[in-house]
C-alpha positions as CSV (number, residue, x, y, z in Angstrom):
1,X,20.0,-29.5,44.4
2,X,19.9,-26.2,46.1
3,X,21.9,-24.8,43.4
4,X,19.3,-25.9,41.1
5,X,16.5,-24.3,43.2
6,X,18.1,-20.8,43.6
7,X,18.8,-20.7,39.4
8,X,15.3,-21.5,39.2
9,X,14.3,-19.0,41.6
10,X,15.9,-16.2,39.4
11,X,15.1,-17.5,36.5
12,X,11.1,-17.4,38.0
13,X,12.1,-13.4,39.2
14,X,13.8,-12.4,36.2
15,X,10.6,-13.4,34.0
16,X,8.0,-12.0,36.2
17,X,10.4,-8.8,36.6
18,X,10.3,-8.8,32.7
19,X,6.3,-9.1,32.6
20,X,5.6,-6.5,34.7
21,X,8.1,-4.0,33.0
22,X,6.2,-4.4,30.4
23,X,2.5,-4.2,31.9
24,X,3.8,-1.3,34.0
25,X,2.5,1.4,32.2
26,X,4.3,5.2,34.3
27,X,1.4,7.1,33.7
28,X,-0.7,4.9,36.1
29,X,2.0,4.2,38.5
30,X,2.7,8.4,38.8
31,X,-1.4,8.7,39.7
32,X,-1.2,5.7,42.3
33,X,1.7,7.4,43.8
34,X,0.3,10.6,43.6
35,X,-2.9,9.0,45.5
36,X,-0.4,7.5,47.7
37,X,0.6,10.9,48.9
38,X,-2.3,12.4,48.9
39,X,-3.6,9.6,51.9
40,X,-0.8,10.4,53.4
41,X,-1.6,14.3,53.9
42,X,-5.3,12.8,54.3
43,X,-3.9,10.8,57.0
44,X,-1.2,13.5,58.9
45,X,-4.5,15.9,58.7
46,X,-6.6,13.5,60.9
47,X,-3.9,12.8,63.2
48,X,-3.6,17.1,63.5
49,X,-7.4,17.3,64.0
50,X,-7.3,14.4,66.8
51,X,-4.2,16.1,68.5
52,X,-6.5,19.2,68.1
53,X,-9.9,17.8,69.7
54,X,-7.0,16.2,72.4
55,X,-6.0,19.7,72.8
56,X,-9.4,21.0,73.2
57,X,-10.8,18.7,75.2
58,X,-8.2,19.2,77.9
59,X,-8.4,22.9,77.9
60,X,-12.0,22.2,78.5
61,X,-11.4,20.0,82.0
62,X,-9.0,22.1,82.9
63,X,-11.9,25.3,83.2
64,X,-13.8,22.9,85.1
65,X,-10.8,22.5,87.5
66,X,-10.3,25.5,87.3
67,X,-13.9,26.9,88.2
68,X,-14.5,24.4,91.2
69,X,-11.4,25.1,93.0
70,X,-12.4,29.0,92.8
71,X,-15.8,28.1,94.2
72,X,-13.7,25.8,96.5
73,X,-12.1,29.6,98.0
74,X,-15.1,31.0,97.9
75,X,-16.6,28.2,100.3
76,X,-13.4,28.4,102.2
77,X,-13.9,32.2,103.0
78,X,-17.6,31.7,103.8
79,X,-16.9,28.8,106.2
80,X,-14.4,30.7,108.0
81,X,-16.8,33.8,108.0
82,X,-19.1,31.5,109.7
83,X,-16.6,30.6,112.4
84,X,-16.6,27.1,110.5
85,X,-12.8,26.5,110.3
86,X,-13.4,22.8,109.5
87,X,-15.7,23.5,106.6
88,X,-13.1,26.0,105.6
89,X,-10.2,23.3,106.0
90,X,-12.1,20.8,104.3
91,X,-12.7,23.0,101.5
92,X,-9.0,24.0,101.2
93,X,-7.7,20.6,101.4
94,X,-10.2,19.7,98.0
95,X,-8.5,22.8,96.2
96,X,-5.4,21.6,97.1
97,X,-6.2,18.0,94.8
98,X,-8.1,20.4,92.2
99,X,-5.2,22.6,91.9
100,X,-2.5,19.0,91.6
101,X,-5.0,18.1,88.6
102,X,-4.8,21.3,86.7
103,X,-1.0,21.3,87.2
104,X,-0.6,18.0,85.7
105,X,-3.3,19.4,83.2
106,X,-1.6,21.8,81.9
107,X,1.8,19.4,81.7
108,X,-0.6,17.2,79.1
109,X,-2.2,20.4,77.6
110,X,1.8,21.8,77.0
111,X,2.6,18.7,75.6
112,X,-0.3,18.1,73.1
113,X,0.4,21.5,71.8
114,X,3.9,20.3,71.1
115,X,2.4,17.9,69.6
116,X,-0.1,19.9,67.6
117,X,2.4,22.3,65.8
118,X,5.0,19.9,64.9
119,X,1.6,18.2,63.3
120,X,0.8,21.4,61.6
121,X,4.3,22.1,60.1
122,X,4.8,18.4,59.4
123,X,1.4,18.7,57.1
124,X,2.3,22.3,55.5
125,X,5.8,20.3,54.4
126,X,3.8,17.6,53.1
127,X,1.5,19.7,51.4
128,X,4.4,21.4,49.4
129,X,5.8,18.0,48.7
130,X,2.5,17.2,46.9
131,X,1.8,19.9,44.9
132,X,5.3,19.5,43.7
133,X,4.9,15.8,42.9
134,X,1.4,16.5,41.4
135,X,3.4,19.5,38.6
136,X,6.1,16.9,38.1
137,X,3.5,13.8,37.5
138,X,1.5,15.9,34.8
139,X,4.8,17.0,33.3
140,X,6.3,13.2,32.7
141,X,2.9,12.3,31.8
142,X,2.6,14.4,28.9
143,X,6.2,13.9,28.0
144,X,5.4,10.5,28.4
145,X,2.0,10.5,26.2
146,X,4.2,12.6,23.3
147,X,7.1,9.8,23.2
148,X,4.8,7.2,22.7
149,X,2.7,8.8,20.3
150,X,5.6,9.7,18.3
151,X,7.2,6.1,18.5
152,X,4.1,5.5,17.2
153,X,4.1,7.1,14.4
154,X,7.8,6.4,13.8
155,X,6.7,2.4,13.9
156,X,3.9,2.8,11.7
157,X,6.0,5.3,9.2
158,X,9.5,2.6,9.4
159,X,6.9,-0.6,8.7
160,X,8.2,-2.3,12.3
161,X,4.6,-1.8,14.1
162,X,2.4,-4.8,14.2
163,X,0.0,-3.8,11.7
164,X,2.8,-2.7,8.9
165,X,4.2,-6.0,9.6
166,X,1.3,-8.1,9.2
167,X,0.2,-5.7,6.3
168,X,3.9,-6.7,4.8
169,X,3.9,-10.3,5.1
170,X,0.2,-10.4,3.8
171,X,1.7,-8.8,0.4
172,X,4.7,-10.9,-0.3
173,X,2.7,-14.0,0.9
174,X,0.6,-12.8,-2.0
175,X,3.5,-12.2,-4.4
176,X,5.1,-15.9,-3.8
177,X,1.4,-17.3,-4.4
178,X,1.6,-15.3,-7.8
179,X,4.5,-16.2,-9.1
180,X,3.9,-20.2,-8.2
181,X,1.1,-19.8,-10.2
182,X,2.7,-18.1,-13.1
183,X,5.5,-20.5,-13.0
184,X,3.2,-23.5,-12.9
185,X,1.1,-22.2,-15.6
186,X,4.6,-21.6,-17.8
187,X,5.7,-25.2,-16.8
188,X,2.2,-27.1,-18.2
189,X,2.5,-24.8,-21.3
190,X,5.6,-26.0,-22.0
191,X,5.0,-29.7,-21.0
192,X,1.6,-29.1,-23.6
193,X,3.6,-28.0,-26.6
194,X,6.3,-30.7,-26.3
195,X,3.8,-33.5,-25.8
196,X,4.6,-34.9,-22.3
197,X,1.4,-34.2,-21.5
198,X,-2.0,-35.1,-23.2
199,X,-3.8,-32.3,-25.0
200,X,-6.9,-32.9,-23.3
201,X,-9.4,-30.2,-25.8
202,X,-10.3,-32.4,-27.9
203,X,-7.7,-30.6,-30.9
204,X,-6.0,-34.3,-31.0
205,X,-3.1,-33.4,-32.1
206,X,0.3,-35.0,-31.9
207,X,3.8,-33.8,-32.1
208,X,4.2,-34.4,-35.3
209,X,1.0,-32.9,-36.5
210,X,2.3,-29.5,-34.7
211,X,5.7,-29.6,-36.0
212,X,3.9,-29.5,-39.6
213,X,2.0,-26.9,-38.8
214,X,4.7,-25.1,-37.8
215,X,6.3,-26.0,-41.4
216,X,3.5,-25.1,-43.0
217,X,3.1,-21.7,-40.7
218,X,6.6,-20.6,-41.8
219,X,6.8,-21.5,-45.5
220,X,3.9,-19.5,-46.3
221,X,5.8,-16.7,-44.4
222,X,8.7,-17.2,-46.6
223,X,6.4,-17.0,-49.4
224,X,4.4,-13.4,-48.2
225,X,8.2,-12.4,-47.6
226,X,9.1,-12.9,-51.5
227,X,6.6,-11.5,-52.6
228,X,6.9,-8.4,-50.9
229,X,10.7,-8.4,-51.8
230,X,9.9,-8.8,-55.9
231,X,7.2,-5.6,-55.6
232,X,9.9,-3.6,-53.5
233,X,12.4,-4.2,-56.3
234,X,10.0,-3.8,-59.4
235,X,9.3,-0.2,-57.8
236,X,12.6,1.0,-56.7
237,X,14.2,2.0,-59.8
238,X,11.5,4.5,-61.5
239,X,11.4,6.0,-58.0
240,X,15.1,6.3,-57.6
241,X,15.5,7.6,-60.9
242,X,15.9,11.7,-60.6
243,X,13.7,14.3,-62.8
244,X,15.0,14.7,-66.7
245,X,17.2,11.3,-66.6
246,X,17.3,8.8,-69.3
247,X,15.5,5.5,-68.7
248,X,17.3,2.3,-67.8
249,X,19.1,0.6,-70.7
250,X,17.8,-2.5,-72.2
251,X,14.7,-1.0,-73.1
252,X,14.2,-0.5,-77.0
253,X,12.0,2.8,-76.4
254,X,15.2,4.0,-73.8
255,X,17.7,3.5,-76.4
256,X,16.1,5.5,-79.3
257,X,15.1,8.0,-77.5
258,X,18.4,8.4,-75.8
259,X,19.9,8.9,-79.7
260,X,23.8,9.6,-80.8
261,X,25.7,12.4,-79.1
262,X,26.9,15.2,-81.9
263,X,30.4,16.9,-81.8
264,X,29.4,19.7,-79.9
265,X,28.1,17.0,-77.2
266,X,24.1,18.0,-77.7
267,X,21.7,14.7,-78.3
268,X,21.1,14.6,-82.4
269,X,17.3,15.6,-83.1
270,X,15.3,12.4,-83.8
271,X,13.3,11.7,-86.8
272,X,11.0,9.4,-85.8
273,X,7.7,9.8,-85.9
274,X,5.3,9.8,-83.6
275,X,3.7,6.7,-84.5
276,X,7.3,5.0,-85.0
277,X,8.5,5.8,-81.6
278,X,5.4,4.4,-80.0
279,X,6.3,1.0,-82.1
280,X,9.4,0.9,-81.0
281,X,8.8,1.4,-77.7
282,X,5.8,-1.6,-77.8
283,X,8.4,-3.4,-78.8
């Protein structure tokens, strides 16, 4: 069981450790250390102006001292002026506890001075250590600010940001809706024109009554086709035919005019007339 507990203890750590890496943002920790510090020199300043008023305040008390033990002499030498030695010892014997005082016066007063400059050099290091750390924090922070606006950019160039992501699911969410439909639409067509499904405009017709149709649909092709072949061949001949040739045999007009070759190889002059050559050729 305690075995148990301490796994679930680190495994409590780890996780909180992992959330706050990644709430921690180092700009804002740099400024809350930076104000850290800056309490601090806030703090080693008071303690300097305390140690200060300390200082002061005993340099003050020890004028007093110092002032009523020299009227102290002064009352002395009048009383014994006066032939008052008692007055005079009396007055003697009260320097005597002013002057202990200021001696363990100026003990404190040495001390707190001590005190005061190791204050003072303590705070000039501090100071120093500050304005370093304040140069340094403005430095990461901009370095910091520029790397995360470039891995911005980067993300948002590359598709891995949030947005691009969304943006890219959204479009081939899309796509697969498209192409469902398109392949559903091809599937009924299909089903339509074999007849597994009912034709349900009103056109009410069967299989059979569509493969006719499709007969019907290509014999009159077949028909156009022929046609077009028989007034391709009809024209081909006279256009083949080059300029001065003799017309194709079989013809009676061709044949006349075409006449018997002499010995010297030149066509014999014909003698029909004009009317007999358009007979012949009518015929």
């Amino acid at each position: 069981m305690p075995g148990v507990m301490k796994r679930l203890s680190s495994i409590v750590r780890s996780k909180a450790n992992k959330a706050l890496d990644k709430a921690e943002n180092p700009a804002d920790m740099l400024d809350m250390s930076y104000q850290d510090q800056l309490q601090n020199l806030q703090k080693v300043r008071r303690a300097l102006a305390d140690v200060a008023t300390s200082r002061k305040r005993l340099e003050l008390q020890a004028n007093q001292l110092q002032q009523q033990a020299d009227k102290l002499q002064q009352q002395a030498k009048q009383a014994l002026a006066q032939n008052r030695e008692d007055l005079a010892r009396e007055a003697l014997s009260r320097r005597t506890a002013l002057a202990e005082q200021l001696e363990s016066l100026g003990t404190q007063h040495q001390q707190v001075e001590t005190q005061q400059q190791q204050l003072e050099l303590t705070a000039q290091k501090l100071q120093v250590q500050v304005d370093a750390f304040r140069t340094r924090k403005e430095t990461l922070k901009a370095t910091y600010t520029a790397s995360k606006a470039q891995t911005s950019i980067g993300e948002a160039v590359s598709g891995i940001s949030e947005s691009m992501t969304d943006a890219g699911m959204t479009l081939q969410r899309a796509q697969d809706k498209i192409s469902e439909m398109q392949a559903r639409a091809g599937a009924i067509d299909e089903l339509l024109q074999t007849g597994a499904l009912p034709d349900l405009t009103g056109t009410g017709e069967d299989d059979i009554q569509r493969e006719l149709n499709a007969t019907a649909g290509t014999g009159q092709i077949d028909t156009e086709l022929a046609a077009l072949k028989a007034e391709l061949a009809a024209s081909q001949p006279a256009a083949s035919l080059p300029a001065g040739s003799a017309p194709v045999a079989g013809t009676a007009g061709g044949a006349e005019a075409a006449g018997a070759p002499g010995d010297s190889g030149d066509p014999a002059p014909s003698t029909a007339t004009p009317g007999e050559s358009a007979t012949g050729a009518g015929q």
